[in-house]
C-alpha positions, 0 to 999 in steps of 0.5 A: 380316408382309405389313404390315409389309414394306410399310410398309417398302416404302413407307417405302423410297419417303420414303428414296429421295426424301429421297437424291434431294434430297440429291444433286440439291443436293450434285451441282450446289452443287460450285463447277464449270462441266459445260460445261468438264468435258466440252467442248472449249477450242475449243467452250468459247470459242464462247458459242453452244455453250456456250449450247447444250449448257446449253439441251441438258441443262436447266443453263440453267434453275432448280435447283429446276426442274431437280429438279421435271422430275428427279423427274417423269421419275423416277416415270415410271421415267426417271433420265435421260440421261447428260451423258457417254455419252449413254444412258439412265442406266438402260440403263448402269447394267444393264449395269454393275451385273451386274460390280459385283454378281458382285464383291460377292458372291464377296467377301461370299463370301469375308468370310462364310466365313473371318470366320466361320472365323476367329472361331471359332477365335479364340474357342475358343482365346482368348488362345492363339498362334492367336488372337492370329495371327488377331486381328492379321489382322482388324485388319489387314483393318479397318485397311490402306487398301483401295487400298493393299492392292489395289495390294500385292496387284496387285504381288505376284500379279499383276506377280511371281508372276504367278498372277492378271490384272492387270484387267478381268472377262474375257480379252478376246482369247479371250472376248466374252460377250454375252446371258445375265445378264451374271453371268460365272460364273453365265453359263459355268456355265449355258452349260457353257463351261468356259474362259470360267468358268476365265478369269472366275474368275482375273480374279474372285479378286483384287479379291474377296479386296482387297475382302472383307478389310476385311468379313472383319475385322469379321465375324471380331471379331464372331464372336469377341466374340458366340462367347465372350459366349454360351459364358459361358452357363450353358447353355454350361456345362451342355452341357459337364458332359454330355459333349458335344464341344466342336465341338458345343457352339459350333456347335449351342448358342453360335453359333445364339445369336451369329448375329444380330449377324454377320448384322447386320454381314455385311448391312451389309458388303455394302451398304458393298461395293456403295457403296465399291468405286470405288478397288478397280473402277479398280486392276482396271480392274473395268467396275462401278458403281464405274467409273461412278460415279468417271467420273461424279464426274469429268465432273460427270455430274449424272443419272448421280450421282443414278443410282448414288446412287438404286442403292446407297440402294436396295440398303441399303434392300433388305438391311437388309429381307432382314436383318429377314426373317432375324431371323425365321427364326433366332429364333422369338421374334422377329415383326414386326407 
């Protein structure tokens, strides 16, 4: 076992190089000048500053030099400086990742149970009223744009009903966190500060459902579909004519024998939250990597886009492991060499 997460390990190191090159090239092949992106009309019209800020961040040389010296500086542990803030893009991308990765998981939360809940019940009343209900709502979770679903959901919760806050993490007029794993829930919690958790969460539960509706749906088809394929076992059947109940039989025999898939998909699910949450960070006003990477794109941020990127393909990498790892645990028959 050792063996081998190493060798996926290291082939994680060949991924993350390949998804380097790829960016690197794509980033700087788009037909834009990042001078006019992020200098003034003024400064643009001075050739000298132009000159400068280009001799500044390397564009004056070489692409295939730019990603020599991109790549140095990357197995020194340096992503580089970001052309729009001026940090280490390190440094913002700890300090933006904790909000995207709280969302991630309050939303795979949220997936996880009601996709799970809901295939369930789908399976074992097929073809019944119940089943079609939550069968139209897993497809509509598949189906609605996840921008136009949070901007509905924005209007309705938030401007009418007025039940959630309409963005950021935190109400900033009571709160200023600072220190602690930059995980708000997690942080109230551990600090007993029970305000700040109650204005977290509210900020929280909006964007976690808009977003985790799109991974509720497929989790729930999922489960519906690997429920009824091992419940039309023989071994389903034989269960039955021993007079156990019907909860015990899909959720000690059927379901340990459909989990595998619905670990896959929950797995993937999450990775696709991690990469495509940048529409659902910026109708929340939601300070994530999604933010980070949208302002990025926009200012042609070369070193923060390859940053992100290099994030996301790692955090892929990272879970499809884990998931690997999982198999073992849910099947014994199941051992890598």
């Amino acid at each position: 076992m050792l063996r081998y997460i190493l060798k996926r390990l290291g082939l994680m190191v060949v991924l993350l190089v390949g998804v380097s090159l790829m960016v690197f090239l794509i980033s700087h092949l788009v037909p834009s000048d990042p001078a006019a992106s992020n200098l003034s009309q003024t400064a643009l019209a001075d050739p000298e500053i132009v000159a400068a800020y280009n001799a500044k961040w390397g564009l004056d040389q070489p692409l295939y030099k730019q990603y020599l010296i991109y790549m140095g500086n990357l197995f020194h542990g340096d992503l580089g400086t970001s052309i729009r803030t001026g940090r280490p893009v390190l440094d913002d991308l700890k300090q933006y990742f904790p909000a995207t990765f709280e969302l991630s998981v309050f939303a795979m939360l949220f997936a996880i149970v009601f996709g799970i809940l809901f295939g369930v019940l789908s399976a074992v009343h097929q073809n019944k009223p119940t089943d079609q209900i939550l069968r139209a709502i897993s497809v509509s979770g598949v189906s609605l744009p996840s921008f136009w679903f949070a901007l509905i959901m924005m209007s309705l919760f938030c401007d009418k009903l007025k039940w959630f806050p309409s963005g950021g993490r935190i109400d900033p007029r009571a709160f200023s966190p600072t220190g602690g794993t930059g995980l708000y829930i997690v942080d109230a919690i551990s600090w007993g500060d029970m305000p700040m958790l109650a204005s977290s969460f509210a900020h929280l539960a909006l964007p976690a459902l808009v977003l985790g509706f799109f991974t509720m749906g497929l989790i729930t088809r999922q489960t519906r579909s690997n429920l009824l394929e091992a419940m039309s076992q023989d071994y389903i059947r034989t269960a039955r004519s021993k007079g156990m109940s019907r909860s015990r039989v899909v959720w000690k025999q059927a379901m340990p024998n459909a989990l595998i898939p619905i670990i896959t998909v929950s797995g993937l699910g999450f990775c696709n939250l991690l990469g495509g949450m940048v529409f659902v960070e910026k109708i929340f006003s939601w300070p994530g990597i999604g933010q980070y990477a949208y302002l990025a794109a926009t200012t042609l941020d070369f070193p923060a886009i390859c940053g992100v990127s290099l994030l996301i393909a790692a955090t892929y990498v990272i879970v499809n492991l884990l998931i690997d790892l999982l198999y073992c645990v849910i099947d014994p028959r199941i051992r890598y060499q």
